[in-house]
C-alpha positions as CSV (number, residue, x, y, z in Angstrom):
1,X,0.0,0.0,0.0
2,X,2.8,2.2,1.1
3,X,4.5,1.9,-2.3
4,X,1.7,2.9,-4.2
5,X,1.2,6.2,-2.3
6,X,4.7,6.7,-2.8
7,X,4.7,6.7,-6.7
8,X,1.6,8.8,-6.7
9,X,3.7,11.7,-4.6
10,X,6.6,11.2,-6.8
11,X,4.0,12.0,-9.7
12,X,2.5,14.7,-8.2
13,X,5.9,16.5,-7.7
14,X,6.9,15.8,-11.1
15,X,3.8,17.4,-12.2
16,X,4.2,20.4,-9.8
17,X,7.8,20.8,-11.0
18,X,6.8,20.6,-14.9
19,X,3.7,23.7,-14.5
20,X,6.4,25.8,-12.2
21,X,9.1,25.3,-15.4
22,X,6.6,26.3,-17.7
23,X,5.2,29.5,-15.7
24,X,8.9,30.7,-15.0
25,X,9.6,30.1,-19.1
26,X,6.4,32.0,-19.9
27,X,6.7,34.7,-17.7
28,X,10.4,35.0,-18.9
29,X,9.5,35.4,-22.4
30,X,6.4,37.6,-22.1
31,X,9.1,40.2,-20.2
32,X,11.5,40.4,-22.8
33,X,8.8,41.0,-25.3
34,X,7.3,43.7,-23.6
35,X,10.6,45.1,-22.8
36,X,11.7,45.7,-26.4
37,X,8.4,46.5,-27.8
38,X,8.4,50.1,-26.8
39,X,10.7,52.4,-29.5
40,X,9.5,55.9,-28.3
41,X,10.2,58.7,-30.6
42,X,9.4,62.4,-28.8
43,X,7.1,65.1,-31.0
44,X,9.1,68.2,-32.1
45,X,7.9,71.0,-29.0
46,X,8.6,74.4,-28.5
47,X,11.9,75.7,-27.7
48,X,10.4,76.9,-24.6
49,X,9.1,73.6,-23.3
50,X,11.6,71.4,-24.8
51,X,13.7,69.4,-22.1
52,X,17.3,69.6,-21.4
53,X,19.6,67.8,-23.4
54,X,20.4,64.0,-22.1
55,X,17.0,63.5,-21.4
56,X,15.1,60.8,-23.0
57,X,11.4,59.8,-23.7
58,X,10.8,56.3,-22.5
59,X,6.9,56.0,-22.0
60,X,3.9,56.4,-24.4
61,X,0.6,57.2,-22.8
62,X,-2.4,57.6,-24.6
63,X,-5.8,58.9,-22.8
64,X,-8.8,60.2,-23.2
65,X,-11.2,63.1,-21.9
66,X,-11.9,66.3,-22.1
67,X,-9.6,69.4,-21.3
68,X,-11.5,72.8,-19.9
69,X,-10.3,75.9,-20.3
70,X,-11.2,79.1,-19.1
71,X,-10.4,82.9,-20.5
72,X,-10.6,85.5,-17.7
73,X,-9.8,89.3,-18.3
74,X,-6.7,90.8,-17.0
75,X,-6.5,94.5,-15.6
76,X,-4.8,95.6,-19.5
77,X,-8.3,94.8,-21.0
78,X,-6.9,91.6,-22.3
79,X,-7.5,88.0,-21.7
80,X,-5.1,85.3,-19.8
């Protein structure tokens, strides 16, 4: 009886071994994908709002929603 419970442990630890292999492969592969995937090229921008040189884009976000604005007068008669 004893041996028969001992081949079904050694089984089950094979098995457990064999999906933890796989899920460390996968997850190995899916990283490295993801990793070089991302080849981020930054717009042109103002020369007042462009960052220092050295600096780098490394993210691409893309949203969406609404922006407000609003226009209030200023004391020259204009608007800000």
């Amino acid at each position: 009886m004893s041996y028969k419970l001992d081949q079904q442990t050694k089984k089950t630890a094979r098995v457990r071994n064999l999906f933890a292999s796989a899920f460390v492969l996968a997850c190995a592969f899916s990283t490295v994908n993801q990793a070089t995937a991302q080849k981020v090229m930054p717009p042109p921008t103002p020369a007042a709002i462009t960052p220092p040189s050295g600096n780098t884009a490394f993210l691409v976000g893309n949203a969406f929603g609404t922006q407000g604005y609003t226009c209030l007068p200023t004391s020259t008669g204009g608007t800000s």
